[in-house]
N, C-alpha and C positions, 0 to 999 in steps of 0.2 A: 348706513354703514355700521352703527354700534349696533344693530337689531342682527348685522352678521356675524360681529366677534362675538357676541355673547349664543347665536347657535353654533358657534361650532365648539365651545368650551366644554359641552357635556360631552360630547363625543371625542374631543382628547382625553380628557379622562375616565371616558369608558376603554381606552387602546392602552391604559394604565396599571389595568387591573380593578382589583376591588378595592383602593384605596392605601392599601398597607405600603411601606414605606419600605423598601430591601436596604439594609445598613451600605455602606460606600464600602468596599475593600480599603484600606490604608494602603500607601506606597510600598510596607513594606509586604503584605497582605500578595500585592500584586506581585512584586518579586519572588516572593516563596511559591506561589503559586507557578509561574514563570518556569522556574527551577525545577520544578517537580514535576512539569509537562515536560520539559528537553531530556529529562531524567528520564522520563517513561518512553520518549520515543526511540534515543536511545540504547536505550534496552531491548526496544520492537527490533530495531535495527542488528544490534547484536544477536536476537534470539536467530534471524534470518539468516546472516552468515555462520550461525551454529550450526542451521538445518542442511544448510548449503552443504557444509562440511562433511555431512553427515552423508549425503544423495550423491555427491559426487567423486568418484575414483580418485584416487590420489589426494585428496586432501587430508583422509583421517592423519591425527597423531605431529601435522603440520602444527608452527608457528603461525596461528592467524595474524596473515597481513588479508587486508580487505582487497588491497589492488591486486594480490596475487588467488584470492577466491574470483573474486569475479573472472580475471583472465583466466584461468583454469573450465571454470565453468562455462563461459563463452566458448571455450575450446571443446569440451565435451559435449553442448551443446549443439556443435559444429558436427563434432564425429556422429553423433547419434541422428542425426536430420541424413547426414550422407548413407547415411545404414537404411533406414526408413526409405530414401527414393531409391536406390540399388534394389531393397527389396520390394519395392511397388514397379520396377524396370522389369524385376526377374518374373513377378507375375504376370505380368503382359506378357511377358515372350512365352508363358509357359500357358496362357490363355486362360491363368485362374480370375475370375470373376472378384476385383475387389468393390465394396461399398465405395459411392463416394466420399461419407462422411470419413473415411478413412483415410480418401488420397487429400485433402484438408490439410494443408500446413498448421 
């Protein structure tokens, strides 16, 4: 039994690295760090409902409320799919040849 704890001891510390010892973060280390990720994602978040505002009709020059970006944009969303099958309807009746990767929601 000890001839097996001692093979497997190299090989945990070859899953180690080459010895070197990485410092602990501090608690408080881990906090700022913490903060500065919710901070970043955040901010991912906002750039998104910027671009939103941007794409879609009727939002420029709005009060960004999030709830009322996304309903807006679901709604356009909406309109723009019903335009896309009307106009893959009108070319079937007109016997224009669409690709399939087109008729592809």
């Amino acid at each position: 039994m000890g001839s097996e704890t001692n093979s497997l001891s190299p090989s945990c510390e070859d899953t180690m690295g080459d010895g070197e010892d990485k410092p602990r973060l501090t608690e408080e280390e881990k906090k700022q760090n913490h903060i500065a990720s919710e901070k970043k994602r955040r901010q991912a978040i906002r750039g998104g409902f910027d671009r939103l505002t941007e794409l879609v009709p009727g939002l420029e020059g709005l009060a960004r409320s999030e709830g009322v970006v996304l309903k807006k944009t679901v709604e356009y969303i909406r309109v723009e799919l019903d335009k896309r099958n009307r106009l893959l309807q009108e070319c079937d009746q007109r016997g224009i040849d669409v690709e399939e990767k087109y008729r592809q929601p």
